[in-house]
C-alpha positions as CSV (number, residue, x, y, z in Angstrom):
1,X,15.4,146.0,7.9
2,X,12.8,145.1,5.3
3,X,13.3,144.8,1.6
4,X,11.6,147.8,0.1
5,X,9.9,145.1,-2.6
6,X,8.5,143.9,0.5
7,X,6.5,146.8,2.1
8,X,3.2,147.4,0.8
9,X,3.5,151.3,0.7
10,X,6.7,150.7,-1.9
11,X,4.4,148.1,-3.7
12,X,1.7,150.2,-5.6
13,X,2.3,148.1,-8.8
14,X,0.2,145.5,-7.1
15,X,-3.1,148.0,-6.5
16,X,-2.0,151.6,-7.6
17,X,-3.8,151.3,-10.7
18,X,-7.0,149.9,-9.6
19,X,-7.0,152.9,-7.2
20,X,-7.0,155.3,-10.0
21,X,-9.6,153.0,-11.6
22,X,-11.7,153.3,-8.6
23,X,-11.3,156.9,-8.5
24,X,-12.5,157.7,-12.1
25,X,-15.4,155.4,-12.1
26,X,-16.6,157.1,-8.6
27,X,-15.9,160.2,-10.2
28,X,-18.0,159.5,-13.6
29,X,-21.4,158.3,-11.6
30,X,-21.0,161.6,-9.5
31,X,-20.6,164.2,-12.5
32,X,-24.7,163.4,-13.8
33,X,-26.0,163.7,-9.9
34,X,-24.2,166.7,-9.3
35,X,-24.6,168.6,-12.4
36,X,-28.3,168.0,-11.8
37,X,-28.1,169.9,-8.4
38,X,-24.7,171.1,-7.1
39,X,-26.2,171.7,-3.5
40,X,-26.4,167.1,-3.5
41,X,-22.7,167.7,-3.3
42,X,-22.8,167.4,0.4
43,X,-23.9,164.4,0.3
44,X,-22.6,162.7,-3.3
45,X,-18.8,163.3,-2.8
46,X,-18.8,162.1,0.6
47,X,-20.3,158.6,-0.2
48,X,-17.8,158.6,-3.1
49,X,-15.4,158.6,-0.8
50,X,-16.8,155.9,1.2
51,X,-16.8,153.7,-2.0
52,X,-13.7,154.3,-2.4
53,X,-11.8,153.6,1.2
54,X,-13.9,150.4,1.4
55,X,-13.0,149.2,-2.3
56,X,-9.0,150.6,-1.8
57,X,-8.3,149.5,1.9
58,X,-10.0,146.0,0.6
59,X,-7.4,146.0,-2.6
60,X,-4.6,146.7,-0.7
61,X,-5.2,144.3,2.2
62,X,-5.3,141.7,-0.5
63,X,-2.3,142.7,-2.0
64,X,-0.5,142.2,1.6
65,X,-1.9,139.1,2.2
66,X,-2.0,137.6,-1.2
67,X,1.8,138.5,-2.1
68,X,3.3,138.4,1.9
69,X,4.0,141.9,2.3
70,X,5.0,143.7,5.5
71,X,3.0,146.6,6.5
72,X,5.8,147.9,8.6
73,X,6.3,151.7,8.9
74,X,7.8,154.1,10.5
75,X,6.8,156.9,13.1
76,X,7.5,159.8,10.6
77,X,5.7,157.8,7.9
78,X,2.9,157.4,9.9
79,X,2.7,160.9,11.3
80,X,3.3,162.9,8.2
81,X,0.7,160.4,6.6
82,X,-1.8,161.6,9.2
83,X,-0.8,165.1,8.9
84,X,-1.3,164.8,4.9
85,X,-5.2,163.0,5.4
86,X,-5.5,166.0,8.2
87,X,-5.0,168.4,5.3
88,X,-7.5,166.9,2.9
89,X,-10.1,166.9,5.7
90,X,-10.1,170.2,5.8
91,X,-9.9,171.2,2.3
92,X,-12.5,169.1,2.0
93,X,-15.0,170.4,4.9
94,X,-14.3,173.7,3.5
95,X,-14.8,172.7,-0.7
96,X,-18.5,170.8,0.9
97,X,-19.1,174.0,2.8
98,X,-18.7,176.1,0.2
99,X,-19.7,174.5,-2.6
100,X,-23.8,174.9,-2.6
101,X,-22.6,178.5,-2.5
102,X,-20.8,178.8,-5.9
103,X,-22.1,180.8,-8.4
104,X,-23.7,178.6,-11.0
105,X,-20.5,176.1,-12.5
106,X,-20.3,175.3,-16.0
107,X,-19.7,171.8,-17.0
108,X,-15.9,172.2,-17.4
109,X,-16.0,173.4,-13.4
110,X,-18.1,170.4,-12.0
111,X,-15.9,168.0,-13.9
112,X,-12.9,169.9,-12.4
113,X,-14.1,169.7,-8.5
114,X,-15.5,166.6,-9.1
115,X,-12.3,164.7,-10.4
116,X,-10.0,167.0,-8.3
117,X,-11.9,166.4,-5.1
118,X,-12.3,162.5,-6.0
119,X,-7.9,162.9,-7.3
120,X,-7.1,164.1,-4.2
121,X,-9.4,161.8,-1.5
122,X,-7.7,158.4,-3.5
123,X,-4.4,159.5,-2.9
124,X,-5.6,160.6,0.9
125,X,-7.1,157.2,1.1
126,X,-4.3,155.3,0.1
127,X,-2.2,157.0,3.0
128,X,-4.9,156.0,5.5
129,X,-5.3,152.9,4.1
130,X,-1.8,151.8,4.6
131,X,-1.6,153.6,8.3
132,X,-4.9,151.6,9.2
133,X,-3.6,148.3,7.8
134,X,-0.2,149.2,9.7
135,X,-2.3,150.0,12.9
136,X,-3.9,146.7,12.7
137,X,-0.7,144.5,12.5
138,X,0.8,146.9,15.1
139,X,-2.0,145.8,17.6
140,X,-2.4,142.2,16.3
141,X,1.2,141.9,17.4
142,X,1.3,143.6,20.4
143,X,-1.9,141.1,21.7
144,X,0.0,138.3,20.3
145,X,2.4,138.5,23.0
């Protein structure tokens, strides 16, 4: 069994707050794009979100690496982690579906899907950032022998 203060999920004082960081800085250059048009939404959040996996996977992998942690989980972890980023995938095909359809959103309600939707893809990311790293070393060590 591994120490806890070993395992990178456990150790979020390492990258937790550049994850929120990251998430409020992706969520500040969206909010002038989208309240210019709303309907760019489709488009804007979801290269957020691509900002944001490859700058949060990239952060936690050097956390592991950098401070020898194990990325060992287990099965429940996993599939409850998958089941959680499962969830978010469809709130958020449904919030891009329906969001060019919204009656006309004051500031105060951009900011609030903006933020939320950004809130809530971070802590999704993190999840499938430390199943994807686990996946990785899984297979590494398989192939290893």
């Amino acid at each position: 069994m591994i120490d806890k203060s070993r395992k990178l999920a456990t150790r979020t004082d390492l990258y937790g707050s550049d994850l929120v960081v990251s998430v409020l800085l992706v969520s500040t250059c969206e909010l002038p794009i989208l309240l210019l048009s709303l309907s760019s939404a489709k488009f804007v959040l979801p290269l957020g979100w691509l900002a944001l996996s490859a700058f949060d996977v990239r952060r936690m992998w050097k956390a592991k690496v950098d401070h020898g942690l194990s990325s060992e989980l287990k099965i429940v972890q996993v599939g409850g982690g998958l089941i959680l980023v499962a969830a978010f995938g469809s709130w958020a095909c449904h919030l891009l579906a329906s969001i060019g359809t919204m009656p006309s959103l004051q500031f105060v309600d951009v900011c609030r899907v903006v933020y939320v939707a950004n809130g809530v893809a971070g802590l999704c990311l993190y999840v499938l950032g430390i199943v994807a790293i686990w996946l990785r070393d899984s297979i590494a060590r398989v192939a290893s022998g």
